[in-house]
C-alpha positions, -999 to 999 in steps of 0.1 A, spaced: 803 -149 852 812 -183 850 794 -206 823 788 -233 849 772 -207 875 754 -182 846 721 -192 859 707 -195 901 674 -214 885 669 -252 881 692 -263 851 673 -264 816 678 -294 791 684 -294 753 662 -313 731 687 -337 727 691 -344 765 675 -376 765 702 -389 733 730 -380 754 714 -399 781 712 -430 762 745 -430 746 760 -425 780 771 -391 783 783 -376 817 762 -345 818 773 -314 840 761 -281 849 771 -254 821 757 -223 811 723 -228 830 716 -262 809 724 -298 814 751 -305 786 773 -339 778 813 -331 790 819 -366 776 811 -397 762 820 -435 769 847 -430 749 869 -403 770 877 -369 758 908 -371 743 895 -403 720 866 -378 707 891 -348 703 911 -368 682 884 -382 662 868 -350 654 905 -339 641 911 -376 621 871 -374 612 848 -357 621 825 -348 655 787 -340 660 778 -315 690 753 -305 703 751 -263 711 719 -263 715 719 -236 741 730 -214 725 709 -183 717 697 -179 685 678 -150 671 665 -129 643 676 -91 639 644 -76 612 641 -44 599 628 -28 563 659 -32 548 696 -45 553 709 -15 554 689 0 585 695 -33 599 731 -29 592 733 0 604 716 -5 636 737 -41 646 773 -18 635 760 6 663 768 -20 690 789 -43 671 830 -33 657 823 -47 625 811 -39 589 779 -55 584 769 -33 560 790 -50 531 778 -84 540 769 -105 509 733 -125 509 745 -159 524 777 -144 541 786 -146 575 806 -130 598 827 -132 636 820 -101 658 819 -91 693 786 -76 711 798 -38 730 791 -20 755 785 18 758 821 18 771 832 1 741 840 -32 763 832 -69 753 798 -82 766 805 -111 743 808 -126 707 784 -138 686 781 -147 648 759 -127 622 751 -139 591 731 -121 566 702 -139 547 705 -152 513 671 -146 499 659 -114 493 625 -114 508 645 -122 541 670 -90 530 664 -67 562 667 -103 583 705 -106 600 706 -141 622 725 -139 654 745 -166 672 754 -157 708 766 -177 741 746 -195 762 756 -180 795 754 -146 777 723 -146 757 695 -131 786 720 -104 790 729 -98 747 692 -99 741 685 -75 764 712 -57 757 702 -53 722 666 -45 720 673 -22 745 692 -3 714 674 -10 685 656 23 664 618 18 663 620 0 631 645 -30 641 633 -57 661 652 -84 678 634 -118 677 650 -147 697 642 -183 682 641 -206 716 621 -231 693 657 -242 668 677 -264 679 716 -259 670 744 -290 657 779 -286 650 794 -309 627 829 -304 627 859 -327 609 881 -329 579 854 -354 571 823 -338 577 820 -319 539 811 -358 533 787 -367 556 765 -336 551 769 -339 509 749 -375 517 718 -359 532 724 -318 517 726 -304 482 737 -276 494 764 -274 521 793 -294 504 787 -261 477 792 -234 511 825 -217 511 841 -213 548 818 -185 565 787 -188 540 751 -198 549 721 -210 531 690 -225 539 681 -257 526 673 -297 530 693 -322 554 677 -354 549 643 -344 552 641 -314 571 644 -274 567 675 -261 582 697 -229 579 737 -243 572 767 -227 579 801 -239 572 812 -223 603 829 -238 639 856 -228 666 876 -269 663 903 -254 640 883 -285 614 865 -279 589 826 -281 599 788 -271 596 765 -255 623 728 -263 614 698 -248 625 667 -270 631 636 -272 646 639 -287 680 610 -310 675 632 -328 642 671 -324 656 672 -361 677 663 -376 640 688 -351 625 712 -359 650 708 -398 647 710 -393 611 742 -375 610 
């Protein structure tokens, strides 16, 4: 399944659709949603800025989620049934790359799991999957979970990359906490004003943040980043 043909239904819109209208982005079809393919100032100007600097984007549509259970090790243990890596030896606030299996063993897709650093969250695992995937992971998933493991999906957070050599400095002027984040950890905690969940995390090859917001609060995030 192409990403530009992943959904027959009318295409759906981030909550930053409106921003990338305003700044000029030329939006196209892709995964099911409405999503900027570039800005005013051309693709290979903002490649090369995010490698010189640093680049904000916005993967909204991407699926996030909650996997819960009693504990993390029954949590573990039920995500390392359909996943080919060891969650079980995840630290609190550690993240990690997988791939999401099939019964036959083959790829459905990838997705990122990070365990929660508090320990009334300890039997929580947050998922990150594709957009074009994440009907098909979701179902994929509950469909496998023991009686004491839900899957919760979280349609109502928003998702930003921030990804650059430079980004460490923008987010240390609105968070205490993420210039502290070594490559692949997460915590929760303040940007500017508002909650988010922070990951120094990202597929540009740059260093970089993904942060997890309320869609209500992410054109303000955005705009402040």
């Amino acid at each position: 399944m192409n990403a530009d043909t992943a959904s027959d239904g009318p295409l759906q819109r981030t909550p930053l659709y409106e921003l990338h209208v305003s700044l000029g982005a030329k939006m196209v079809p892709f995964a099911g949603y409405e999503m900027p393919v570039q800005y005013p100032l051309g693709i290979l100007k903002e490649h090369l800025h995010t490698r010189a600097c640093a680049g904000l984007f916005d993967v909204s549509h991407m699926g996030q989620a909650f996997l819960i259970g009693p504990d993390h090790e029954t949590t573990a243990a039920a995500l390392e049934a359909l996943v080919p890596a060891d969650i079980a030896n995840l630290k609190p606030g550690q993240q990690r790359y997988s791939q999401l299996l099939n019964d036959d063993g083959g790829i459905i897709d990838d997705l990122m799991v990070t365990r929660s650093q508090s320990a009334d969250d300890d039997g929580s695992l947050m998922l990150v999957v594709n957009a074009s995937r994440k009907e098909v992971d979701y179902a994929h998933i509950a469909a496998r979970l023991p009686d004491d493991v839900r899957l919760e999906p979280m349609p109502q957070r928003a998702l930003l990359a921030l990804q650059g050599p430079t980004a460490k400095d923008v987010m240390a002027k609105l968070s205490d906490v993420a210039a502290g984040l070594p490559f692949m950890g997460a915590s929760s905690g303040k940007v500017g004003e508002f909650d988010c969940h922070i990951s120094r995390s990202g597929y540009t090859g740059e260093d970089g943040f993904e942060i997890s917001v309320a869609a209500g609060k992410v054109e303000k995030l955005a705009r402040s980043l």
